[in-house]
Structures are given as C-alpha cells and as structure tokens.
N, C-alpha and C positions, 0 to 999 in steps of 0.2 A: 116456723123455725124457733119462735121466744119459746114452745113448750118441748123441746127435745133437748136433752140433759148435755152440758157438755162433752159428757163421754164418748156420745152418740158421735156430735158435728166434728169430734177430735178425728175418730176412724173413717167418716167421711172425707174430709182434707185431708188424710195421711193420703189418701189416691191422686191427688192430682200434685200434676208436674210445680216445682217453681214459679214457671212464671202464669198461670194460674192464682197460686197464693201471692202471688205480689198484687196480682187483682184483689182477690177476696177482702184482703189489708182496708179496701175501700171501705164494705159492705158497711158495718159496724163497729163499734169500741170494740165489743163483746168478742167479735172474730178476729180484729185486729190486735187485742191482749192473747186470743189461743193462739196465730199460726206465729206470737212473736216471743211466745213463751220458750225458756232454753231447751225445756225437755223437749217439744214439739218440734222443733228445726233438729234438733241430738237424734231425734226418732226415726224423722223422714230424711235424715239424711243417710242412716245405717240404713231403711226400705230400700233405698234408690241408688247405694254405693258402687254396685255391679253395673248402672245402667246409664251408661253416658249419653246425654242428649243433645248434647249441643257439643261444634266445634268453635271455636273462637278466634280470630282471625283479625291483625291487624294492619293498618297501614297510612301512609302519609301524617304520622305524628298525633295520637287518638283518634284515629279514625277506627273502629270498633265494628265488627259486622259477624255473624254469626251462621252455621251451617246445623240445620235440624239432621242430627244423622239420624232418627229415629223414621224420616221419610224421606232419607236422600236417596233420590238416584237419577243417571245423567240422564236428562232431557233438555231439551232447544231452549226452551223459559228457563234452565236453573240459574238461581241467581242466589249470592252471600245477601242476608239481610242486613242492613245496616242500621245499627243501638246507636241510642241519643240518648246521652247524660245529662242530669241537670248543669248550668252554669256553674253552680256553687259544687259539683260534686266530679266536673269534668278532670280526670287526669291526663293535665295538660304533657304534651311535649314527653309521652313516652317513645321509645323509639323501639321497645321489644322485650317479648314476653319470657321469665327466665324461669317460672315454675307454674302451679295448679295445683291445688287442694281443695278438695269440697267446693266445688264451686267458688274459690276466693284464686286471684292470678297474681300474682308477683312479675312488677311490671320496672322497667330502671324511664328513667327519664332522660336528655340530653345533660343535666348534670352528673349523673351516675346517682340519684337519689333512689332509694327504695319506696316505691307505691304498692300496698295491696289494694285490689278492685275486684268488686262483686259488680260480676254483668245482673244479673237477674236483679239486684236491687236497684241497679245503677247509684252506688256508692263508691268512692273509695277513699284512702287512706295514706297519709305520706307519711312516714316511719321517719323516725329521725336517724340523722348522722352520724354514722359508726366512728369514734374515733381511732379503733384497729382496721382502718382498710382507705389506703388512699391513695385514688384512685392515679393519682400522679405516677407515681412509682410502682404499681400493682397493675395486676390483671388480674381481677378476681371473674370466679367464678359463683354461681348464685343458686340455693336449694329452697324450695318452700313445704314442711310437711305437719302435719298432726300430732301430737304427744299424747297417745293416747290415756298413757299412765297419768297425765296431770290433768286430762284436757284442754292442753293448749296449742297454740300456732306457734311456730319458727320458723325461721327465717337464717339460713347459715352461708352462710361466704369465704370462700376460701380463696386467702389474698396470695396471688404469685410473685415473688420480687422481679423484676423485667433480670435481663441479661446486662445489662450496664451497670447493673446496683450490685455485683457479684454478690447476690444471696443469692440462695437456694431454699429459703423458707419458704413452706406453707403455712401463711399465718389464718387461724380459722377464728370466726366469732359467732356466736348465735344473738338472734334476739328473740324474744319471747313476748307475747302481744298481751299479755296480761298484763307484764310487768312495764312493757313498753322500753323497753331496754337494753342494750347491747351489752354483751361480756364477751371475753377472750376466752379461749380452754386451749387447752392441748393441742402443737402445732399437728398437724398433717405428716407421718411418715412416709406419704405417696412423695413421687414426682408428678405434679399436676400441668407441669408447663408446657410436656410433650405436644399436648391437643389442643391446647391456647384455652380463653375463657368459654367456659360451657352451663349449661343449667341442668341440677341436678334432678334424678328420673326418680319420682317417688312409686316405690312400691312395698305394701306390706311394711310401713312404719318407720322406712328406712330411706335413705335419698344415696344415689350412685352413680358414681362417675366413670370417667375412663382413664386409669393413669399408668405411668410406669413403677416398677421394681425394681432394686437391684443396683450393680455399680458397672460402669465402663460398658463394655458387650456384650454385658452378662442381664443387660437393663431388658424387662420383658413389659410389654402389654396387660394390666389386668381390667376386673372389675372390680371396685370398689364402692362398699355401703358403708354408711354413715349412720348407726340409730339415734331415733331421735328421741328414745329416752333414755339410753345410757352416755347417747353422745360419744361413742367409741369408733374407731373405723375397722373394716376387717374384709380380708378379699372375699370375691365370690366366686363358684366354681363355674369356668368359664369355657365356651364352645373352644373349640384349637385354632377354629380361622379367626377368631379375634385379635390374634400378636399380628402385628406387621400389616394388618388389613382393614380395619375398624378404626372408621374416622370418631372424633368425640360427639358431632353432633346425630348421630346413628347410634345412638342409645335412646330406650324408650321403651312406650308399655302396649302391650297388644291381647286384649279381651283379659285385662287385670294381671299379667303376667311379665316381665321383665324381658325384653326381646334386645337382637343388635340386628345393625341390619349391613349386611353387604354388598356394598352398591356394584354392580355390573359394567359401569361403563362403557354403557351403551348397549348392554346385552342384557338379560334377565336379572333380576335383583335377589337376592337369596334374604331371608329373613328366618335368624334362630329367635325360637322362644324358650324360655326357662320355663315347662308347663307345671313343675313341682319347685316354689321355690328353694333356693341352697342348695338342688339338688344336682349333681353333674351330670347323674344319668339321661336326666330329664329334656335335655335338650333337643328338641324338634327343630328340621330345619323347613322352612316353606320359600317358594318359589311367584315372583311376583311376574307373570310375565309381561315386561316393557321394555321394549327393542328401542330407549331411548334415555337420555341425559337425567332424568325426573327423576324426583324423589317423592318417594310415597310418604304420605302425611298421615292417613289417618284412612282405618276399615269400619266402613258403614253396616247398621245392624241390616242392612239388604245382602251386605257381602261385598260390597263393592268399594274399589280403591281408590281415593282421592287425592291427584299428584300435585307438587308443587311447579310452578313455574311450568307448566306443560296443559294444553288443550286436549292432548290423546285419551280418549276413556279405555277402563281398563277392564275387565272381569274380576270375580274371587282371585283371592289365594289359593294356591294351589299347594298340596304340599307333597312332599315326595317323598317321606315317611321315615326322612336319614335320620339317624340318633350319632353324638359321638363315642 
C-alpha cells in the first residue's frame, strides 16, 4: 500500500460504508489524514446520499441502537444493535430525536438543550442556548438540514407561544455550526400550534411541517417548506386527504421523496408520496396493509416494513396507483 498514489486508496475508500472508514481511521496517519480530509467525507457523502443504511433508534435516555436496513428482514434472531459512545462523548439524558442530516441527528435533552450526534463516529455536540426560544412559555418545534449554497448545517426552531400567553407568534431562529450561533429572522406566517411540537421532514434542501392557514373556519391544513438557503417559507402542493386527516407526526420521507401518511385506525394505512417534488400532479398514493394500531416507521431496501410499537410483520408497500 506505501507505493499506490493517493489517488488510487481515495477511489478505493470512496466504496466502503462509514462505519468501515471509522475502522480504517486506525490503519495509519497517511489514511487517517485522507478519509478525514473535507473533500473526501463532501465526496462520499454525495456517492451514498440515495442510500440509507442504517435506522437509528432510541430509548431509556441515550441508549442508542441501530437497524442495518441494507440486510433487514424479519426473522426469529432479529435484533436492534446497540452503539456505545465514548464517556467523554456520551449525549447524556436525550429524550428524542427531532431531525437527521447526513448522518448527524438532532437530539433535545431533558433540559430542552440542543445536541448534534454522529452515530458512526460516536461524537457528539451540545449547541448552545438559544436566547429566542424558551422553552417555559413555547412549544417549539425542531428542523435540522444542509445549506448547500454556504456549505453549512442548521439548526431552526420554531417557538409557539402556549394558549395562556395570548400570542399567536411563531417566533423562528436558526443556528449555523460554523458560526456556532443563534439569530432570529422572520416570524412564521403559519399557524403551527394546531399539531403541537413536531420535527421538521428535510427533503431537497428544504425542512416541512404541517400547519394551518387562514382565519376562523376558513383555517385549512397545509404543507409547509422552509429553505434553508433563503430561509423563506412557502406552501406545498398538497394531496386533498391531508386537511382534517393528517396528524403532524405522519410527515416524512420515503425512497428521498416527501410522503404523509394516513393512518387507518386500525384498518390499512395509506401512504402519499410527492414522487416529483413541488409537483401536485405527482402524488402517488400506496397502501400499507396492517389490520392494526401501528405505525410504519421505516421501508427496508428488501421492501419490507418496519412498525412501531407492534410485533406483527408486514410485507411491501403496495400501491394502488391513485393520483389526485
């Protein structure tokens, strides 16, 4: 290996997964300066953006465990693996995960503090304390996405005032990890309070919620993006069963594409996907069938569905080819 040119061992590490290169890190200087170099992680991370490999899964307060969808599928042994952080890197006393980008998670803590954490490295990171969002009198809501335009991470929160404080503000802030810093921008012309605190669905450069419109009766259900390089909000065009039917946490992304999902209670689950995004045409709707209370979490590259709080295994997606 000392006689094959950089260029060479570059294209060979571009193939292998994360947590591979968190091995390699070992081998040498020489390897540990390429897979740590910014271009190199910038590179394989645009190879491997389509291809999600891992689920992430947590519980009893950092406890961390992880789902290989690239060979999930139900059998009697399946088991969540469970990550161990260093002492000095453990993010202690999270309670739940409010975004994902690039492999980095946006994590709150029992104080409501902001942590990003990198499974693959086992690092993470406590962001400081936003002086526009407290938490006493708010109910914020929580986005983590990419800027591609600057190359940076953000971090945006949008604070509710509760019902006792008679506002109605959506107070929004971002923070920027370069800068390490919080600012205020322009409040929110949504009503965000309808669906209580939620996390926002990053797709195509943008983070989306679920809010209202409108005034008195006239108040409708949308979707709404957020970009994260103009920082602007603006509806999306959205299937027709999302008014009145579409809780906030049934928003989310399915094979890179902005989905909602309509729960069945207790009868089959419908799932629209946006497969063009901004597009209205584009609306597919698929069909999960679970004759039960569950919530589908997450489609393995086998096809196969992964429920929350439910033992039942399930088949593919099914879809039934409705457009609106």
């Amino acid at each position: 290996m000392p006689n094959f040119p950089d260029e060479i061992i570059v294209k060979v590490l571009f193939r292998f997964p994360v947590k591979s290169l968190c091995q390699f890190r070992c081998v040498s200087k020489r390897w540990l300066s390429l897979i740590s170099d910014h271009h190199f992680i910038k590179t394989h991370l645009n190879r491997n953006t389509n291809k999600p490999e891992q689920l992430i899964l947590i519980s009893n307060f950092s406890d961390f465990y992880y789902v290989d969808l690239k060979s999930f599928q139900f059998r009697d042994d399946f088991v969540a693996i469970h990550l161990k952080f260093p002492p000095e890197q453990n993010p202690n006393r999270c309670v739940a995960i409010w975004g994902s980008c690039n492999g980095l998670l946006l994590m709150l803590d029992i104080c409501f503090s902001c942590i990003l954490v990198n499974p693959s490295t086992r690092q993470s990171r406590k962001l400081p304390k936003s002086s526009f969002s407290k938490s006493k009198f708010h109910l914020n809501s929580y986005g983590l996405g990419h800027d591609s335009s600057n190359d940076d991470y953000k971090v945006v929160t949008i604070s509710n005032h509760d019902q006792d404080a008679n506002c109605a503000d959506n107070m929004v802030s971002v923070y920027t990890l370069r800068t390490n810093l919080w600012r205020r921008i322009e409040d929110s012309p949504y009503d965000h309070t309808v669906h209580g605190p939620s996390r926002g669905i990053l797709v195509r450069g943008a983070l989306h919620w679920l809010a209202r419109k409108g005034v008195g009766s006239n108040k409708s259900t949308v979707i709404v993006s957020f970009d994260l390089a103009d920082e602007n909000f603006r509806d999306m065009p959205s299937p027709d069963s999302v008014d009145n039917f579409i809780l906030v946490e049934d928003l989310g992304v399915l094979g890179g594409c902005l989905c909602v999902l309509v729960p069945g209670y207790g009868v089959d689950n419908d799932v629209w996907v946006m497969k063009e995004y901004g597009m209205r045409d584009s609306w597919i709707k698929f069909t999960i069938n679970c004759n039960n209370f569950c919530k589908p979490l997450c489609l393995s590259t086998t096809g196969e569905v992964l429920l929350e709080g439910c033992q039942k295994r399930v088949g593919p997606l099914q879809s039934t080819r409705e457009k609106i």
